[in-house]
C-alpha positions as protocol buffer text, in pm:
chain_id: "A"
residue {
  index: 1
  type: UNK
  ca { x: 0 y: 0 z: 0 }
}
residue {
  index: 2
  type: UNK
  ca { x: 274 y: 242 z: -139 }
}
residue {
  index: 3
  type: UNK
  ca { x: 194 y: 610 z: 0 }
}
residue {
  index: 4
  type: UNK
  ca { x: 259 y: 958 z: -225 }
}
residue {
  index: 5
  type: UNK
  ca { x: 480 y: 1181 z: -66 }
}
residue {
  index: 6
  type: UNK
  ca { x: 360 y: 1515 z: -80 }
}
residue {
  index: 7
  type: UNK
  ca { x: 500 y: 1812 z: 78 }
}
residue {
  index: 8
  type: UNK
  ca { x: 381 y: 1935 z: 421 }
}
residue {
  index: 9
  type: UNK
  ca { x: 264 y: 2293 z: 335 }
}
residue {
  index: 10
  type: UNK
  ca { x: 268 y: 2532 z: 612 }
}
residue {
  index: 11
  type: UNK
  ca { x: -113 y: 2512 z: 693 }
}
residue {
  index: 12
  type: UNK
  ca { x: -375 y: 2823 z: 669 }
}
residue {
  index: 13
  type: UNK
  ca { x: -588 y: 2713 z: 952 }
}
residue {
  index: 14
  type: UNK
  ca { x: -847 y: 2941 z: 1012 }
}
residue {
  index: 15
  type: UNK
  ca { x: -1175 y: 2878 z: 1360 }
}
residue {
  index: 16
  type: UNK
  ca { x: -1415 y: 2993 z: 1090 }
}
residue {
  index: 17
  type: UNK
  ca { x: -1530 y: 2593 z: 994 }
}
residue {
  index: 18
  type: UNK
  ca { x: -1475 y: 2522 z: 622 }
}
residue {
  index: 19
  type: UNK
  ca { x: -1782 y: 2358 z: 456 }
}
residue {
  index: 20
  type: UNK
  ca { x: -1711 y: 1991 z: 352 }
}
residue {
  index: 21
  type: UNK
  ca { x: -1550 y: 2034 z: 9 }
}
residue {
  index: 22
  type: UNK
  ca { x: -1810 y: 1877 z: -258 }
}
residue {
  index: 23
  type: UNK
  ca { x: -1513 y: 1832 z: -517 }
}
residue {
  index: 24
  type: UNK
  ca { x: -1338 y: 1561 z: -243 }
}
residue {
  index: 25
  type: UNK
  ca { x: -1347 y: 1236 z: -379 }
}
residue {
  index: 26
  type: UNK
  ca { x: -1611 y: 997 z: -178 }
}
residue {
  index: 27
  type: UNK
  ca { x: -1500 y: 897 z: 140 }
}
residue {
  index: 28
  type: UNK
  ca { x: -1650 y: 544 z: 234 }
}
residue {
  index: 29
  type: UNK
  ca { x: -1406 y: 262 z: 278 }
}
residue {
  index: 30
  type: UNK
  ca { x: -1156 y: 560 z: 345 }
}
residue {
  index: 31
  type: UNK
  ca { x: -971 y: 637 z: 660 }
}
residue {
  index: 32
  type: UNK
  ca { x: -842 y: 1023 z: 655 }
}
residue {
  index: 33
  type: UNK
  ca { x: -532 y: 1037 z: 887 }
}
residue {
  index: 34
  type: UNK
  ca { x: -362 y: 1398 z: 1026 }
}
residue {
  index: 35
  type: UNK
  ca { x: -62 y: 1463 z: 1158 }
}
residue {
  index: 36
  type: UNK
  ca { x: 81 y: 1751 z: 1373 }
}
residue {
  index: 37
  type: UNK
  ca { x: 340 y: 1873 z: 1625 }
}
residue {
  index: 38
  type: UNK
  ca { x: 247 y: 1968 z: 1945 }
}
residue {
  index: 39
  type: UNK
  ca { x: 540 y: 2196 z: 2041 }
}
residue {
  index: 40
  type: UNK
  ca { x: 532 y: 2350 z: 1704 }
}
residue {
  index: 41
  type: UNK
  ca { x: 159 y: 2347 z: 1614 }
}
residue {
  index: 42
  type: UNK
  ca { x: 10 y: 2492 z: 1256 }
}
residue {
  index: 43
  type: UNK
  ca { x: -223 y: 2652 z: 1431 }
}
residue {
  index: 44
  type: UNK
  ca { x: -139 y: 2953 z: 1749 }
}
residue {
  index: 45
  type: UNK
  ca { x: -195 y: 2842 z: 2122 }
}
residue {
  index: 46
  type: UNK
  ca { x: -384 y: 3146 z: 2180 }
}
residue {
  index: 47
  type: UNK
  ca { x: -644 y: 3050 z: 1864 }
}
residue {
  index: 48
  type: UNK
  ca { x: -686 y: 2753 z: 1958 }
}
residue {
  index: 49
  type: UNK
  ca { x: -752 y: 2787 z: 2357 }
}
residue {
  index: 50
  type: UNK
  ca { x: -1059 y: 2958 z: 2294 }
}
residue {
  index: 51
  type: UNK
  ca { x: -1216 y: 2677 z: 2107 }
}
residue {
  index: 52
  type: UNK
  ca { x: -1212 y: 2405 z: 2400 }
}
residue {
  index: 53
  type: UNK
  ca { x: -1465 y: 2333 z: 2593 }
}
residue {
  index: 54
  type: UNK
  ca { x: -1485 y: 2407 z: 2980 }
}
residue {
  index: 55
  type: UNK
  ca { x: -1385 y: 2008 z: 3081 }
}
residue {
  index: 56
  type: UNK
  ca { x: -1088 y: 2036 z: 2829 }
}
residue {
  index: 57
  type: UNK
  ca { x: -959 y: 2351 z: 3000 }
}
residue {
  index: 58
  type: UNK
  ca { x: -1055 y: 2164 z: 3342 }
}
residue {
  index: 59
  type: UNK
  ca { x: -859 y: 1891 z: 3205 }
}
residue {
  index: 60
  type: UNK
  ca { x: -544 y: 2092 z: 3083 }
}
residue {
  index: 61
  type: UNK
  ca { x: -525 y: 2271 z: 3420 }
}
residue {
  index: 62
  type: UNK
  ca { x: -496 y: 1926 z: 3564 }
}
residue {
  index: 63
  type: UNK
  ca { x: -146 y: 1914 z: 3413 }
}
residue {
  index: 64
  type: UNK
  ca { x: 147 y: 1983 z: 3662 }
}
residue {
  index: 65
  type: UNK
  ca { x: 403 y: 2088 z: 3384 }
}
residue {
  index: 66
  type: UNK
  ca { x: 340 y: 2349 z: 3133 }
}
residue {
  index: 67
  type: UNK
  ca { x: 410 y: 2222 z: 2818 }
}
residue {
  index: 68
  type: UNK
  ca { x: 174 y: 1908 z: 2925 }
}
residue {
  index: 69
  type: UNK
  ca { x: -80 y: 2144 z: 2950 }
}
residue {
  index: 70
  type: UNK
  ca { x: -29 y: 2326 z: 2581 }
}
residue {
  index: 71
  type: UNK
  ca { x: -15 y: 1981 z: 2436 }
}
residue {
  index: 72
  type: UNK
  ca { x: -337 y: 1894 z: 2525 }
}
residue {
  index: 73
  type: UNK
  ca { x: -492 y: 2213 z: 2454 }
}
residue {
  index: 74
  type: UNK
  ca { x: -372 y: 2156 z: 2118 }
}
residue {
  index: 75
  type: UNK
  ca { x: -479 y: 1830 z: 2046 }
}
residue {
  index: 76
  type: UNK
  ca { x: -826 y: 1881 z: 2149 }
}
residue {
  index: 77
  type: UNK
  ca { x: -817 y: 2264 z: 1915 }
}
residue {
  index: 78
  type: UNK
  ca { x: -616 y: 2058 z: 1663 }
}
residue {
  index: 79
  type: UNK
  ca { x: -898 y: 1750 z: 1657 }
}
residue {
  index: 80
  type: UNK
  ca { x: -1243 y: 2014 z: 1696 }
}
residue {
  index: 81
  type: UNK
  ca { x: -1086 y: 2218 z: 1351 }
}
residue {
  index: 82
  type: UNK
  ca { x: -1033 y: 1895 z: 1176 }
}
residue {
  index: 83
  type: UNK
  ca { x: -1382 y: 1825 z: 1252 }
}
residue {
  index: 84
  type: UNK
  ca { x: -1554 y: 2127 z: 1187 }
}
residue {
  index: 85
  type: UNK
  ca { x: -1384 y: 2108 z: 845 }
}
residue {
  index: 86
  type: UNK
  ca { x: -1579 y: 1748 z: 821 }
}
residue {
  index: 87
  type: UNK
  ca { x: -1919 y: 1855 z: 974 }
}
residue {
  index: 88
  type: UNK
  ca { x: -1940 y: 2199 z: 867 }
}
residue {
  index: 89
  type: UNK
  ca { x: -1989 y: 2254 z: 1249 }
}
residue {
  index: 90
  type: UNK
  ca { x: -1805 y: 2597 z: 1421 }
}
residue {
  index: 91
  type: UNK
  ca { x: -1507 y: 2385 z: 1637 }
}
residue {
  index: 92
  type: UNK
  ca { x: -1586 y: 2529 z: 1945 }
}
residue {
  index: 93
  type: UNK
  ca { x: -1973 y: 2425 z: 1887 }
}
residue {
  index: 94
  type: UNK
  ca { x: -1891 y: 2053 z: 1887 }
}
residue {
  index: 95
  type: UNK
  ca { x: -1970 y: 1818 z: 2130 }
}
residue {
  index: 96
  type: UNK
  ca { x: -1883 y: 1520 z: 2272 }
}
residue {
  index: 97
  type: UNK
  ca { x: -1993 y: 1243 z: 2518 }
}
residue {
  index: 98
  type: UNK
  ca { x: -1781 y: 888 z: 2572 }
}
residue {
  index: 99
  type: UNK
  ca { x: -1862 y: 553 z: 2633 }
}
residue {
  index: 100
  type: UNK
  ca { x: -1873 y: 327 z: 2905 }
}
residue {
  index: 101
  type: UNK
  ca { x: -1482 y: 299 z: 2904 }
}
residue {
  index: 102
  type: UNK
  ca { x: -1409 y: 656 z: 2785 }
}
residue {
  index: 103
  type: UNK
  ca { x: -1361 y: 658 z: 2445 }
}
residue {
  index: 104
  type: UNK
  ca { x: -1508 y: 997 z: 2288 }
}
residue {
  index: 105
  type: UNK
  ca { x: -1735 y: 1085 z: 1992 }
}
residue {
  index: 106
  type: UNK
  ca { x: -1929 y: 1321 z: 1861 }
}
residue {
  index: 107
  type: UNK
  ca { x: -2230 y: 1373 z: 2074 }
}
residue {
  index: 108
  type: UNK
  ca { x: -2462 y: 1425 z: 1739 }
}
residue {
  index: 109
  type: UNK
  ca { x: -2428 y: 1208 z: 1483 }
}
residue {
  index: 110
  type: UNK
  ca { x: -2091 y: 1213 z: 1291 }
}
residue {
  index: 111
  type: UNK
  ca { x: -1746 y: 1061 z: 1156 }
}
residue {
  index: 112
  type: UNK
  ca { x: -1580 y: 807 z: 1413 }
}
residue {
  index: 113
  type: UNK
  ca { x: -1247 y: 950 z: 1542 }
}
residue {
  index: 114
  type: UNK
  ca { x: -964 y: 862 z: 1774 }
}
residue {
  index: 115
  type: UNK
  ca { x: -647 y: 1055 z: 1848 }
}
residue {
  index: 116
  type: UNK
  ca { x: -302 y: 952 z: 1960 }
}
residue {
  index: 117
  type: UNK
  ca { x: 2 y: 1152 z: 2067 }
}
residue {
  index: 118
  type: UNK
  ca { x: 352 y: 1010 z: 2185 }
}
residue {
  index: 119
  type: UNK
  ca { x: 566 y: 1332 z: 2312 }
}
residue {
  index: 120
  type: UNK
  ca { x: 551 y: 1573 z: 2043 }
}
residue {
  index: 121
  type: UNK
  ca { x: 354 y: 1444 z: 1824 }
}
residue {
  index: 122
  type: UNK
  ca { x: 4 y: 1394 z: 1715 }
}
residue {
  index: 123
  type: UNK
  ca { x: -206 y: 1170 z: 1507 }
}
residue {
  index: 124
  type: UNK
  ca { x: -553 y: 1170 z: 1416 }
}
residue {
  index: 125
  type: UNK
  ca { x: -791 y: 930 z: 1225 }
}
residue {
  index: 126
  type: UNK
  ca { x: -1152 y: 988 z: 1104 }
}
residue {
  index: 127
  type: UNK
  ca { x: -1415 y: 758 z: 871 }
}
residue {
  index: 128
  type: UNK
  ca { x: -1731 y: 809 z: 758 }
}
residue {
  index: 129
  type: UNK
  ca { x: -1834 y: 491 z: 908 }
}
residue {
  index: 130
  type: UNK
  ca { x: -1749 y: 221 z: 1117 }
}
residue {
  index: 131
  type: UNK
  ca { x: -1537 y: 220 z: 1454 }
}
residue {
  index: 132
  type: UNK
  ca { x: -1161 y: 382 z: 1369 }
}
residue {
  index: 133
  type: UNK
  ca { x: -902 y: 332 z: 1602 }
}
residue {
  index: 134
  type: UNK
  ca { x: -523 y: 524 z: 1568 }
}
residue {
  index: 135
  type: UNK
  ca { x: -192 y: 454 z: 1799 }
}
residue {
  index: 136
  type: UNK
  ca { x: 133 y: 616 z: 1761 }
}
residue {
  index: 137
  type: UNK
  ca { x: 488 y: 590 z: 1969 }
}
residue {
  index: 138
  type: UNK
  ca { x: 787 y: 703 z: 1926 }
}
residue {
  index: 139
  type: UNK
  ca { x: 1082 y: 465 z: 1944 }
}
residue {
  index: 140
  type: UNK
  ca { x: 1255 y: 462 z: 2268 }
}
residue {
  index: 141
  type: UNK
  ca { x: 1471 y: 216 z: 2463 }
}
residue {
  index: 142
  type: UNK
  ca { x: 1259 y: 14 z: 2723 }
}
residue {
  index: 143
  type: UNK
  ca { x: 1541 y: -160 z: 2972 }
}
residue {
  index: 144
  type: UNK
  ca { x: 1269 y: -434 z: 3022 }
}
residue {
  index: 145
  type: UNK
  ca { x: 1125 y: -482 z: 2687 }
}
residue {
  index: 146
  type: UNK
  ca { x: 1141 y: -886 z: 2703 }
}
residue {
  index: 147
  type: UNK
  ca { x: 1032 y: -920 z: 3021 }
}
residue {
  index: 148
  type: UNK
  ca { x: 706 y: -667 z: 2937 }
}
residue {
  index: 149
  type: UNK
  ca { x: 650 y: -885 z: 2600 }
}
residue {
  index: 150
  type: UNK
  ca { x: 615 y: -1160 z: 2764 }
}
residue {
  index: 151
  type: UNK
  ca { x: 373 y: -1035 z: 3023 }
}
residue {
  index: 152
  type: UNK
  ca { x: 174 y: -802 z: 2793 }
}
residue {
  index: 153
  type: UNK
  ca { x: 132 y: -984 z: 2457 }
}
residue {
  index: 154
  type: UNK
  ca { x: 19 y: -1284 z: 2298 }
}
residue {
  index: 155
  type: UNK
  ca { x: 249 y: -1579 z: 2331 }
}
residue {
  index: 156
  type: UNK
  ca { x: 292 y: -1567 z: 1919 }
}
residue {
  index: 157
  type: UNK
  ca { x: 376 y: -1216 z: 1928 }
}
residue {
  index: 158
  type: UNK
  ca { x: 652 y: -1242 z: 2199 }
}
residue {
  index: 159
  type: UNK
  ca { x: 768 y: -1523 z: 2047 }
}
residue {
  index: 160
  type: UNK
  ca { x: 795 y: -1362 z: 1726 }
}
residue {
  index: 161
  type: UNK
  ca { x: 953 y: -1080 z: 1907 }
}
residue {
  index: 162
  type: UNK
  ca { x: 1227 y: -1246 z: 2061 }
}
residue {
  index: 163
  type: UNK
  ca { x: 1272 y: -1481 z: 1778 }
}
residue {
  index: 164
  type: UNK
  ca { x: 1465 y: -1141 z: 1658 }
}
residue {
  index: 165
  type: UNK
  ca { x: 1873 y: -1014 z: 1687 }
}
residue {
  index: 166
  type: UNK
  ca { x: 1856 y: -785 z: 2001 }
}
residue {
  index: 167
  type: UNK
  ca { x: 1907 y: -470 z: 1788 }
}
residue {
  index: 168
  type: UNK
  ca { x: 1565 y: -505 z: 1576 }
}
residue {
  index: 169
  type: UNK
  ca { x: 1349 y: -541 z: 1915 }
}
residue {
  index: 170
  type: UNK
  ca { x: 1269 y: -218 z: 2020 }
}
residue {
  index: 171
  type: UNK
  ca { x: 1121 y: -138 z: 1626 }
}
residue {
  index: 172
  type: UNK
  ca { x: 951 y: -510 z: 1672 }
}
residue {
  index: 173
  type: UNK
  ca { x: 796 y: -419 z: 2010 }
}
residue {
  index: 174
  type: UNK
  ca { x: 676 y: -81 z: 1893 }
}
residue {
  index: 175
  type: UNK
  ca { x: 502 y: -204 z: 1566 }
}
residue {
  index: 176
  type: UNK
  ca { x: 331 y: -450 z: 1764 }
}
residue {
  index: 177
  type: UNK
  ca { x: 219 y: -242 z: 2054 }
}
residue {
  index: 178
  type: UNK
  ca { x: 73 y: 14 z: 1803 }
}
residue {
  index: 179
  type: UNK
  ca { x: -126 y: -222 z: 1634 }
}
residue {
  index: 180
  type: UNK
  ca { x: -238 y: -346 z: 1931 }
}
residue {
  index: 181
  type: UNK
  ca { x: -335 y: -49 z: 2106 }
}
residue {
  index: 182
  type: UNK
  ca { x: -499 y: 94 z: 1756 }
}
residue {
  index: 183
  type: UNK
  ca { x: -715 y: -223 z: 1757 }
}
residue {
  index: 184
  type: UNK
  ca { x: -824 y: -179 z: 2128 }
}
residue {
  index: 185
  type: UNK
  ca { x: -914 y: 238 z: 2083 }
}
residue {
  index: 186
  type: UNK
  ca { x: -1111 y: 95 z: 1763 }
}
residue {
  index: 187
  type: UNK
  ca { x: -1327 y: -131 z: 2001 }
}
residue {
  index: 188
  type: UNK
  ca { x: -1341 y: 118 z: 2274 }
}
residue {
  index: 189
  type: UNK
  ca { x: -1340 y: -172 z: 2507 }
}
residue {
  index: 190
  type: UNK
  ca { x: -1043 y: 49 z: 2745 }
}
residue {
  index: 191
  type: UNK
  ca { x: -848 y: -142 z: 2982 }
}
residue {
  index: 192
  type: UNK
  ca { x: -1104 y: -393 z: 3008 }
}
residue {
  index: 193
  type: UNK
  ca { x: -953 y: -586 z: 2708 }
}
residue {
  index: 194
  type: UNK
  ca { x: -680 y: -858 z: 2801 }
}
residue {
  index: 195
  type: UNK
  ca { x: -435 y: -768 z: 2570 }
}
residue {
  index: 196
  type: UNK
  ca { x: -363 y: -1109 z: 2534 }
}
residue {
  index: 197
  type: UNK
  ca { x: -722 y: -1205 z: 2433 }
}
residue {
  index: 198
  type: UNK
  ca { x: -584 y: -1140 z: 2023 }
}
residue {
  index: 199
  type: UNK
  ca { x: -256 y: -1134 z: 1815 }
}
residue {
  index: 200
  type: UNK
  ca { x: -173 y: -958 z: 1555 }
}
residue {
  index: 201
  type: UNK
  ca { x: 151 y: -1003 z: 1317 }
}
residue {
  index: 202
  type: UNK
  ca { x: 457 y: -890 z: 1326 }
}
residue {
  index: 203
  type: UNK
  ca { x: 524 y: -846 z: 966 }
}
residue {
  index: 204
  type: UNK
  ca { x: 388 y: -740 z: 688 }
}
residue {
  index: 205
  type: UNK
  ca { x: 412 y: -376 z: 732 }
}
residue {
  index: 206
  type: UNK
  ca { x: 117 y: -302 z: 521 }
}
residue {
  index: 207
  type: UNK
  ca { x: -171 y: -513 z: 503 }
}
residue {
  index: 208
  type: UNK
  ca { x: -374 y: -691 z: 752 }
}
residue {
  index: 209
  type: UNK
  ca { x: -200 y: -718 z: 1090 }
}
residue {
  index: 210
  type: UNK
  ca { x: -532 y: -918 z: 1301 }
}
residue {
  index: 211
  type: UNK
  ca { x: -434 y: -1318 z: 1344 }
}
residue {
  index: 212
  type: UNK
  ca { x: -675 y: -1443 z: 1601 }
}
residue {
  index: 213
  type: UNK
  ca { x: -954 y: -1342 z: 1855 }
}
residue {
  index: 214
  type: UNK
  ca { x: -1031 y: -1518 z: 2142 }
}
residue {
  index: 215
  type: UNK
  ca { x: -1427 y: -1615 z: 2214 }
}
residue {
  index: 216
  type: UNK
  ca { x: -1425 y: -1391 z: 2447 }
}
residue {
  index: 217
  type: UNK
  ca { x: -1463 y: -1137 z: 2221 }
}
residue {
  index: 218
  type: UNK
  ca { x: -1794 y: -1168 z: 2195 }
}
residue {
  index: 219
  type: UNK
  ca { x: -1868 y: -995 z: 2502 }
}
residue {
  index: 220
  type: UNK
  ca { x: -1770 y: -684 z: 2257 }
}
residue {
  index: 221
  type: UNK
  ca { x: -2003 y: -783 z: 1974 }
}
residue {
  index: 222
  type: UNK
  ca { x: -1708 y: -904 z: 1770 }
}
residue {
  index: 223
  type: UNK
  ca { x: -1770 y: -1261 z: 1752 }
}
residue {
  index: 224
  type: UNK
  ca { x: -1482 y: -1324 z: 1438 }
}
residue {
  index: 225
  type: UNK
  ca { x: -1193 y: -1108 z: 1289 }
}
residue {
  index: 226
  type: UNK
  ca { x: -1358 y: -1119 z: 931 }
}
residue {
  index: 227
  type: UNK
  ca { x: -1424 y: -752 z: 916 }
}
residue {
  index: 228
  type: UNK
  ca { x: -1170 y: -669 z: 1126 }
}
residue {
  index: 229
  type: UNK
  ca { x: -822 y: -455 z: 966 }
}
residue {
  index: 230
  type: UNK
  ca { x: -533 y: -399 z: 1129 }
}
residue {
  index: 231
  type: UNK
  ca { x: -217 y: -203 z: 959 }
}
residue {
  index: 232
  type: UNK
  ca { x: 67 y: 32 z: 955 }
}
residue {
  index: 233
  type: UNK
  ca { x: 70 y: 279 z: 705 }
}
residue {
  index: 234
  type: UNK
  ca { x: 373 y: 444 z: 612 }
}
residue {
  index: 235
  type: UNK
  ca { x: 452 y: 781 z: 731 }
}
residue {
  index: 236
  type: UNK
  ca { x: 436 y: 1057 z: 440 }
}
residue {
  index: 237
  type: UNK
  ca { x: 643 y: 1329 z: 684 }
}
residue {
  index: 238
  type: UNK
  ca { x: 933 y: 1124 z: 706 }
}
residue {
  index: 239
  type: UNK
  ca { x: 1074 y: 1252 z: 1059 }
}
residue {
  index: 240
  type: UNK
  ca { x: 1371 y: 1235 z: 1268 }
}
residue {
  index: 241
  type: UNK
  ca { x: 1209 y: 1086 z: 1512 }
}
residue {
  index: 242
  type: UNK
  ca { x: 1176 y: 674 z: 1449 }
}
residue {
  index: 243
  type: UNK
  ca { x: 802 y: 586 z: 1535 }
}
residue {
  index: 244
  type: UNK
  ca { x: 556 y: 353 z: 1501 }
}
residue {
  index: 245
  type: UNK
  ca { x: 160 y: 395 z: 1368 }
}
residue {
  index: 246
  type: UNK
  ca { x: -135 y: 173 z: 1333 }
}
residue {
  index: 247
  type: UNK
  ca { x: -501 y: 203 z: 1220 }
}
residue {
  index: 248
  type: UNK
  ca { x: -751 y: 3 z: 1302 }
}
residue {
  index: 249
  type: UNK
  ca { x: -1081 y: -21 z: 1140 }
}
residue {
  index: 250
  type: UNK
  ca { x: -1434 y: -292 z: 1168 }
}
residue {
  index: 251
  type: UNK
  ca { x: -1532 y: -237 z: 802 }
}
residue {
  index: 252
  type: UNK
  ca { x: -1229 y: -466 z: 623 }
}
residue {
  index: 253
  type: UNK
  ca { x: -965 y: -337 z: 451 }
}
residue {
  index: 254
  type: UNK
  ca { x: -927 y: 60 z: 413 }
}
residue {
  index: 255
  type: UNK
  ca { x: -789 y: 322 z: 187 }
}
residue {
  index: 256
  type: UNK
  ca { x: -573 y: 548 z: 388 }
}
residue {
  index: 257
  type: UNK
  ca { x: -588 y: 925 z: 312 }
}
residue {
  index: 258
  type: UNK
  ca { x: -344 y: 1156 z: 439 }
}
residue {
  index: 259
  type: UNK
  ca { x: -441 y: 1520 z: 479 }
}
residue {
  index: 260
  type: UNK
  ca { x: -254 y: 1796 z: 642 }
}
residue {
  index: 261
  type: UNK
  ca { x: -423 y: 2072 z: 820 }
}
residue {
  index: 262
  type: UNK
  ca { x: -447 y: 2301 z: 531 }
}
residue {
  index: 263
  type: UNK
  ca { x: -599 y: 1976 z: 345 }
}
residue {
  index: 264
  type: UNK
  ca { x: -356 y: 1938 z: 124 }
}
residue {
  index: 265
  type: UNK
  ca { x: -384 y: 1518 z: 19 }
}
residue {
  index: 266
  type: UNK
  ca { x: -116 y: 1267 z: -14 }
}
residue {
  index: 267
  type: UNK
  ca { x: -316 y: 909 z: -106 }
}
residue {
  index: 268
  type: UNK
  ca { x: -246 y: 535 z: -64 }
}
residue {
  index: 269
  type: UNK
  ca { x: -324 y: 313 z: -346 }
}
């Protein structure tokens, strides 16, 4: 699933909501990824402040350091002016309840969403339909990393895993955490879901990831993986930083469409 590069313009983000665009190709079986960072963000701290609601502020003052604070304020601005641009909705008009286990949406009816950030950086995933899930970390040394495989994931995975030269683990653990995580946001089953309960593999990058579900799954209203799609799509921005990303998605395999915050498109075949 080969990605165009495109070049990251420096966005024109404006809190007036842009209608959807009726020239944008259709956008079923299509999930529409966004990218950002958080210390550097396309958009100014002071524009986007305004547009949070008064539990996101209550939230961000919860943060003991500052710049923990200012990345969540711009997340939340970042992810309300990527969906006003999809709703036609002002940002700071939007909003949103959560489930059982916390996972938000749009309170009216709208595209599914998730968000993920991992220091810096942010990523965000939208579809039309469906349940979308999105994870992203970057890279980092773990001193335990075998000893949290084998404790965290599915015995095929940390097999897999250590089946590997020591230097390719970190990438190994990393791809499969992603996916993993991506998959569990998707459900929006929380902490409630054994991690252990499924397996995903550990290669091919692209493609299908999702190997097995236990029966327990059913509990979730996933009784089989059939619809199920699990991947990592390749990273159009190309940074310094090594990281990992995974989608998930309950309507089969998906187109991924990358679009920066002035909505400039980069597609996957």
């Amino acid at each position: 699933m080969p990605v165009a590069r495109s070049r990251i313009l420096p966005p024109r983000v404006s809190v007036t909501p842009t209608p959807p665009d009726p020239s944008d190709p259709p956008a079923e079986g299509t999930i529409h990824l966004t990218r950002a960072r958080l210390d550097t963000p396309p958009v100014p701290l002071a524009r986007l402040e305004p547009l949070l609601a008064p539990d996101e502020l209550a939230r961000a003052r919860r943060f003991r350091f500052e710049h923990l604070r200012q990345r969540h304020i711009v997340s939340w601005g970042l992810l309300r002016l990527i969906l006003a641009r999809v709703t036609g909705i002002a940002p700071e008009a939007l909003r949103f309840t959560h489930n059982e286990k916390g996972k938000p949406r749009l309170a009216d009816e709208g595209p599914s969403f998730n968000l993920s950030h991992s220091g810096p950086l942010l990523l965000v995933g939208w579809a039309r339909e469906g349940r979308v899930g999105v994870d992203l970390e970057v890279e980092r040394a773990l001193s335990d990393l075998e000893a949290l495989a084998e404790r965290t994931f599915a015995p095929e995975e940390s097999s897999a895993l250590l089946a590997l030269p020591p230097e390719d683990r970190v990438s190994a653990f990393f791809r499969i955490w992603t996916r993993k995580e991506a998959f569990v946001k998707a459900v929006g089953g929380g902490l409630t879901v054994p991690l252990k309960s499924f397996a995903v593999r550990l290669t091919p990058e692209e493609g299908n990831t999702l190997v097995r579900l236990d029966a327990e799954w059913t509990r979730h209203g996933d009784p089989d993986r059939s619809d199920w799609w699990v991947a990592s799509p390749p990273d159009p921005m190309g940074d310094e930083e090594p990281l990992a990303m995974a989608v998930a998605w309950d309507r089969g395999p998906a187109r991924i469409r990358w679009i920066d915050l002035e909505g400039e498109v980069s597609r996957s075949s």
